[in-house]
Structure formats: C-alpha cells, structure tokens
C-alpha positions as CSV (number, residue, x, y, z in Angstrom):
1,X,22.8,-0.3,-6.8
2,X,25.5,-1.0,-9.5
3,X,26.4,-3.9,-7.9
4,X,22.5,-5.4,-7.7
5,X,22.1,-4.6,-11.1
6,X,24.9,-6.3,-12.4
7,X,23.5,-9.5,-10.7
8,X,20.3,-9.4,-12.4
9,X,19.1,-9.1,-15.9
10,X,15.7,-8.0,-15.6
11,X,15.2,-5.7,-12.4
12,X,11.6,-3.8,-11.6
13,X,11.1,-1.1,-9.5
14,X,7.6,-1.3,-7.4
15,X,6.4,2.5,-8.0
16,X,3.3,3.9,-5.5
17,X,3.5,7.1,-5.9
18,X,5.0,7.7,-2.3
19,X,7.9,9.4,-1.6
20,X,9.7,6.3,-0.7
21,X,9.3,5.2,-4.0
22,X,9.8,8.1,-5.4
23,X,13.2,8.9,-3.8
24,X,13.9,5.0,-5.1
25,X,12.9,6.4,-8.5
26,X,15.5,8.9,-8.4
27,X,18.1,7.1,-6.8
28,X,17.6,4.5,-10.1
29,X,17.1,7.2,-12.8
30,X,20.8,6.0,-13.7
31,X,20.0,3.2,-14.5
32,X,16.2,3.2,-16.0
33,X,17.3,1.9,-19.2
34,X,17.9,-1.7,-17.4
35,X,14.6,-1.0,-14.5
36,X,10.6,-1.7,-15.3
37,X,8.9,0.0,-13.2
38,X,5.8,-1.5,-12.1
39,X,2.7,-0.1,-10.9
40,X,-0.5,-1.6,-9.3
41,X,-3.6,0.5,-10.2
42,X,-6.1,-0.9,-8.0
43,X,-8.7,1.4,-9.6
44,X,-9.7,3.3,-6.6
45,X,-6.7,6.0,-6.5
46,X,-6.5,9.4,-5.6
47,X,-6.1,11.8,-8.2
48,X,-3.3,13.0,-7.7
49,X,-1.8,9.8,-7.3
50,X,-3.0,9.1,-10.8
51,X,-1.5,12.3,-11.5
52,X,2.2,11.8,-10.7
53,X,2.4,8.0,-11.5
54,X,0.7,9.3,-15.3
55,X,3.7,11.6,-15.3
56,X,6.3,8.8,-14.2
57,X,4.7,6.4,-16.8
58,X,6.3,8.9,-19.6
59,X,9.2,9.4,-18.5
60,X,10.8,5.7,-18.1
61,X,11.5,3.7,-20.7
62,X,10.2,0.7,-19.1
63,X,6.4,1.0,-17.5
64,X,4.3,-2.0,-16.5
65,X,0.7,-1.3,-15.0
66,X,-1.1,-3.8,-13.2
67,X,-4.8,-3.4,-13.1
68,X,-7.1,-4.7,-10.1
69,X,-10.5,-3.6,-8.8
70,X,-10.0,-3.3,-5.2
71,X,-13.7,-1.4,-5.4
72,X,-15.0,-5.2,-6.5
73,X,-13.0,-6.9,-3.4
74,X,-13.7,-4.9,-1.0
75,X,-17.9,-5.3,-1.9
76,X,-17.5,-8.9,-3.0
77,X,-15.1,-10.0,0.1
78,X,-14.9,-7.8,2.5
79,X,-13.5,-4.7,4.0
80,X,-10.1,-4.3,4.7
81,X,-9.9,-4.3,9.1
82,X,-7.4,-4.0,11.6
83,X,-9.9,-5.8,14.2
84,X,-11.8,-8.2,12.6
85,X,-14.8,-10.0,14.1
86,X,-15.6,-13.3,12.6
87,X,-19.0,-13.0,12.6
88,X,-19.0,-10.1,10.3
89,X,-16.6,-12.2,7.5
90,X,-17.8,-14.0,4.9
91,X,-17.7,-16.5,5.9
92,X,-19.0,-16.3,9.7
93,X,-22.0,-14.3,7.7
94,X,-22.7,-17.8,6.1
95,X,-23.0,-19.4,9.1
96,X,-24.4,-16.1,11.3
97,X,-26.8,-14.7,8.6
98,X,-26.2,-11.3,6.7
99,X,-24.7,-7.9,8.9
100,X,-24.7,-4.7,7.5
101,X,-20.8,-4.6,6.4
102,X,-18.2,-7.2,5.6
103,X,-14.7,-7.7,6.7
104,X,-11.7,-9.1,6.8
105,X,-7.9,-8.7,7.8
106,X,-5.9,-6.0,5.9
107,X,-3.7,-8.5,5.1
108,X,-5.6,-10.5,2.9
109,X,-7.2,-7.3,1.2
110,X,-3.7,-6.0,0.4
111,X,-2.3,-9.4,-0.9
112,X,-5.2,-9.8,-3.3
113,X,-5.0,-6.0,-4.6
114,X,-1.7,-5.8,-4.3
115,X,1.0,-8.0,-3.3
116,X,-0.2,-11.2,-5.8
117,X,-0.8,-9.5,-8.7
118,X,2.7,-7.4,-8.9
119,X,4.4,-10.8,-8.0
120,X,2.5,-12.9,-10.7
121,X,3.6,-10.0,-13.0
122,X,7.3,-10.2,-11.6
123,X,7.4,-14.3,-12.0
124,X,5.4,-13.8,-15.7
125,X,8.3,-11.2,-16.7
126,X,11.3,-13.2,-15.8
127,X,12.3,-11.0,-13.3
128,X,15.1,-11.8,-10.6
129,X,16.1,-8.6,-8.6
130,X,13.4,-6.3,-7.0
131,X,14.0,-2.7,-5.4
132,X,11.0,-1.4,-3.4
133,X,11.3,1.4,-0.5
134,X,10.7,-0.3,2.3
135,X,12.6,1.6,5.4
136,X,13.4,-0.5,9.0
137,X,11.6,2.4,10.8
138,X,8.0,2.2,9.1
139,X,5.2,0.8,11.1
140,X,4.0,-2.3,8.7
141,X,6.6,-3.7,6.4
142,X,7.7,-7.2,4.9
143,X,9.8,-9.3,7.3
144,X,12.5,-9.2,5.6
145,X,16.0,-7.7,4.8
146,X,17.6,-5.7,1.9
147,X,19.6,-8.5,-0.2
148,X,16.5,-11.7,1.0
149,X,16.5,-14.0,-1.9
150,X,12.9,-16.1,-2.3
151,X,11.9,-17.8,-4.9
152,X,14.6,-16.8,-7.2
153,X,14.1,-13.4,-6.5
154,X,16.6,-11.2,-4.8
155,X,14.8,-7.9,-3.1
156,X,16.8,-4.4,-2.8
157,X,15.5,-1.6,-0.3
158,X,18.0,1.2,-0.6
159,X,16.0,3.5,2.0
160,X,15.9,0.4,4.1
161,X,18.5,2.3,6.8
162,X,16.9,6.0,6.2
163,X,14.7,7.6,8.1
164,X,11.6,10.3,7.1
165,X,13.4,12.7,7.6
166,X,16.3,12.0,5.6
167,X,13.9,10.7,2.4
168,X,12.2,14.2,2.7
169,X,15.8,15.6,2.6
170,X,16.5,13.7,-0.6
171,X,14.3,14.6,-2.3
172,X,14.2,18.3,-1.5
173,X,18.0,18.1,-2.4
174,X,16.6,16.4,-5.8
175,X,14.1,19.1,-6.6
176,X,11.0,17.2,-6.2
177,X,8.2,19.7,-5.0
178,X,7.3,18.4,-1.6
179,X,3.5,18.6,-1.8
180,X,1.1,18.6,1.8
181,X,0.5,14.4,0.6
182,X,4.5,14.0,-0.1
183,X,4.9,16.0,3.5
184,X,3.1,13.5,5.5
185,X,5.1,10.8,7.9
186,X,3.1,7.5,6.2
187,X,0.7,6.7,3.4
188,X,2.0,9.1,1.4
189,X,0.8,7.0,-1.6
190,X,-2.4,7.6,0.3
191,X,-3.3,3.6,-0.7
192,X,-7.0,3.0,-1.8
193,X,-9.0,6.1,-1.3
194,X,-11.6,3.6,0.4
195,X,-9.2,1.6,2.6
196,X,-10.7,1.2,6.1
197,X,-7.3,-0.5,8.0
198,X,-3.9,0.8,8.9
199,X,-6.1,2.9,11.3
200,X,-3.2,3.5,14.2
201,X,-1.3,5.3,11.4
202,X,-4.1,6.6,9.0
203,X,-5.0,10.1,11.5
204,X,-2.7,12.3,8.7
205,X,-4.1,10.5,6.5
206,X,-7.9,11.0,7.1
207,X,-7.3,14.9,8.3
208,X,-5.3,15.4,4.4
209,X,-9.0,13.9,2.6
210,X,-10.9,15.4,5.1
211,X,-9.5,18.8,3.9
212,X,-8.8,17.8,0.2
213,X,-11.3,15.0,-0.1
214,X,-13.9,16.0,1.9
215,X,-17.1,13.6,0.0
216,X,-14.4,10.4,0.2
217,X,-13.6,11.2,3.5
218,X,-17.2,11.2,4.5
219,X,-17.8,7.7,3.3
220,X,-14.9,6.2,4.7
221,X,-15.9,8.0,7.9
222,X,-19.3,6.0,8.2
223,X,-17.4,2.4,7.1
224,X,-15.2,3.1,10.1
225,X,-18.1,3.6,12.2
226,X,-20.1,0.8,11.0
227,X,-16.7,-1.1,11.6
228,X,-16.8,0.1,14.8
229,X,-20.0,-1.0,15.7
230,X,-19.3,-4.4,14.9
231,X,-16.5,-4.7,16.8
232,X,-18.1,-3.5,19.8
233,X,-21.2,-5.9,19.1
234,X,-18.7,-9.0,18.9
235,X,-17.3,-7.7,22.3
236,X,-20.6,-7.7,24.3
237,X,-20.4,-11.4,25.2
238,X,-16.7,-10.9,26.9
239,X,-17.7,-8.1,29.2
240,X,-20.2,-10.0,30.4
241,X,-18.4,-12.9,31.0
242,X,-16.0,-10.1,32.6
243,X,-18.1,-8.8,34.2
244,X,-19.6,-11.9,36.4
C-alpha cells in the first residue's frame, strides 16, 4: 500500500458498500488523507446500502459521488440479462416489433451505470493509481492483475489473493459488525435493487430481499419470469429443428 501510494499522487478508492470494499477501506484508513473515495449512486440502492456508504461519506476526508439513473437505463435500454435473446433487444424489437420486456447483456448495463461513469470521473480528476477489492476467487471480475497499468492508470487489489473467508475474518478482527448482507458469500453490495443478471450467483441474494425486501423482491421476481419466458420463446425454433 505504502509503496502504491508513493507512486501516485492522486489515488481513489472505488467504495460499494461491500465488504470487499469495505475491508479495502480499512486496510487504507492510514492513508485517507492522500485516497478519494469514489462512489457510484446509481439511484436505485438498498437502503441500507445508502445507509453505510452515508456513514463512510463523513468520515473521509476525500468523498466523490457519482450519480446515474440505472432506473432510466434499464426502461429506456434494456434489462440487464445473463441470456439474452435478440429479438427481445432494442434493437431486434425495431426490426421484430414491440415484446413485453427489453434486454440486454449485463455487461453493457453495468458499464453504462457503472464502470464509464467512475472512469470518466477517474480520467476528469487526474487520477493515476486505483485500489478496488477485486479477489482472484470471485465469480465475475475484470481480467486483470493487481499492479495492470491502462491508460495511465495503475490498478491495486489488495484482497486480490484473499479469500471470503479471510475478508469476513478481517473485518471481524477490525470490529466491523458483520450484518446478514455483509454475511453473504457475493453481492454483498446487493448491486441495483432491480438488477435481473448475475442470476447463477444472485440465490443469497434474492432469499436476503425476499426476507428483508419482500415488495422489491416481488417485482424482480416477475422480470425474471418474463425474462424467462422470452428466452424460452427464442428457443422454440432450435428444438424443433432438434427435434426433426
């Protein structure tokens, strides 16, 4: 950490409200003084998201937030979809005619939402070092290794070698109060309360709204079936041909 920041004059720290970026927050809280933290607010949080990155937002000296409407994307472009038929984007709805839900890959939902706006931020501030928690064991995560230079930036994942268990340990050890959200193996950040992808990892995450969030978890229960029933609609003409 010392040795990053005595590389780089400006340095942010990409805060979710996680406990990977939590246990990053405490691992910097040394150094704060020198560290903007930066948070995306895509406008559809959970509370108690809001809650704790609220809290973190007095405590450091240096606190960027990013707004974004994910609520506005995701009606004007398209849901976020692990499967995505292309009948059912925008664009194949232009040539198709209109279906009863958009969609589109997860990918290009989060890099609207999230990924472009914190880097235009990054790039606008003059920043050259970045520490995020990214860990090697995590499901979905950017291709790339702790100390990868792009564009001028140099990224820094301190958890990149820990595993859940171990960040859990942390930051039991550093007295954070390890809530049933915190507890959870992934999206402990809980992402957009409305977000329809990551669905191979989301179970824990649907069971803690389900119980917590029970109206929210309702509605993203019905766009996962109507996502459902698109897919299946776009499959009909393979197992056919399958079939034959």
């Amino acid at each position: 950490m010392k040795e990053f920041l005595i590389r780089h004059k400006k340095v942010a720290l990409f805060f979710s409200g996680g406990k990977d970026s939590i246990a990053c927050l405490e691992l910097c809280k040394p150094y704060l003084d020198k560290i903007v933290v930066i948070w995306v607010n895509t406008g559809s949080n959970f509370p108690e998201v809001e809650e704790c990155v609220t809290k973190v937002a007095i405590e450091v000296p240096n606190f960027v937030e990013i707004p974004t409407n994910q609520a506005w994307s995701v009606e004007t472009n398209g849901y976020p979809a692990d499967v995505v038929p292309v009948n059912f984007t925008k664009l194949g709805q232009d040539v198709t005619g209109f279906k009863d839900i958009m969609l589109r890959s997860y990918l290009e939902c989060c890099n609207e939402n999230l990924w472009s706006p914190a880097y235009a931020k990054v790039k606008e501030l003059g920043i050259t070092g970045v520490i995020r928690g990214q860990r090697n064991d995590e499901d979905h995560r950017a291709p790339i290794k702790s100390g990868h230079v792009a564009d001028g930036i140099e990224y820094f994942f301190p958890l990149q070698d820990w595993g859940n268990e171990d960040v859990n340990n942390y930051l039991i050890e550093k007295g954070v109060e390890m809530t049933e959200r915190l507890m959870m193996r992934s999206h402990t950040s809980l992402d957009c309360w409305n977000c329809t992808a990551f669905t191979d990892n989301s179970v824990e995450r649907m069971e803690y709204m389900k119980k917590y969030h029970p109206i929210k978890h309702q509605a993203v229960a019905k766009l996962l079936q109507r996502i459902d029933n698109a897919v299946m609609s776009e499959m009909l003409g393979i197992k056919q041909i399958l079939r034959t």
